[in-house]
C-alpha positions in Angstrom: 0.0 0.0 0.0 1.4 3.2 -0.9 0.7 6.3 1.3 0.3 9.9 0.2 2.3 12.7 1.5 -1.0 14.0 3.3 -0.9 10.6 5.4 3.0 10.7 6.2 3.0 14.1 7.1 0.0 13.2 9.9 2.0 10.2 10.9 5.2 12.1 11.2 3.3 14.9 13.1 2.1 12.2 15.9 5.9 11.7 16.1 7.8 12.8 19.4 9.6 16.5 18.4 13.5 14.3 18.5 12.1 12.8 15.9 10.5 15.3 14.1 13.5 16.6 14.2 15.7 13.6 13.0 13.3 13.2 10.1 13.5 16.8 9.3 17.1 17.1 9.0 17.1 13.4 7.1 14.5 15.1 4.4 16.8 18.3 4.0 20.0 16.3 3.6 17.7 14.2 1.1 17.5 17.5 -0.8 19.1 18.8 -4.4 22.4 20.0 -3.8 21.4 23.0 -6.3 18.1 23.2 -4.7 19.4 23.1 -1.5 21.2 27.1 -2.6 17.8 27.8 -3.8 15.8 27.1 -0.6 18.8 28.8 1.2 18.3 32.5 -1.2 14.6 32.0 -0.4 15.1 31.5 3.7 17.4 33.8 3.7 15.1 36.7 2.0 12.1 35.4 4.1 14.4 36.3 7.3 15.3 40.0 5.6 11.5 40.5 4.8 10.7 39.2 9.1 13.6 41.6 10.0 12.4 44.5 8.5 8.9 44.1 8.9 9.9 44.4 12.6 11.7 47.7 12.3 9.3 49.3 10.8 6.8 48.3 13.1 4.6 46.1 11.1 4.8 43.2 13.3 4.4 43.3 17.5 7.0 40.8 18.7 6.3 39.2 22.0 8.7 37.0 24.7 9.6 33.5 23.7 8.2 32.7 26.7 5.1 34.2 26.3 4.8 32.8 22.8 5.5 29.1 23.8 2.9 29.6 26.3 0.8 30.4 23.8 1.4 27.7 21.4 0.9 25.2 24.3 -2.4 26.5 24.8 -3.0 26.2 21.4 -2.9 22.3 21.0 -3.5 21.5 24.6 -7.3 22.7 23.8 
């Protein structure tokens, strides 16, 4: 039987975060070599775009701590 990606993403998102983790570096290394420069230009602007949407005061940032808490509440409901 052959799964789709839907069904191995919600199996590997039942996963403990170590292994989320593992599997997540395992994909990456999995990756291109010339796609891998690719997806780094494109994280890379993504972080420049975050970073400067902050200076200018288009996006409130909060504590870690406060957002953890947050995202704990999130999936605890």
């Amino acid at each position: 039987m052959s799964l789709t990606v839907e069904q191995i993403a919600e199996e590997a998102l039942s996963l403990p975060s170590e292994a989320r983790a593992l599997l997540a570096d395992r994909l990456a290394d999995s990756l291109d070599p010339l796609e891998e420069g690719y997806t780094r230009t494109l994280w890379v602007n993504e972080s420049l775009r975050r970073r400067d949407d902050v200076r200018n005061g288009h996006v409130q940032t909060i504590p870690g701590d406060e957002a953890l808490s947050r995202i704990r509440q999130m999936f605890s409901r």
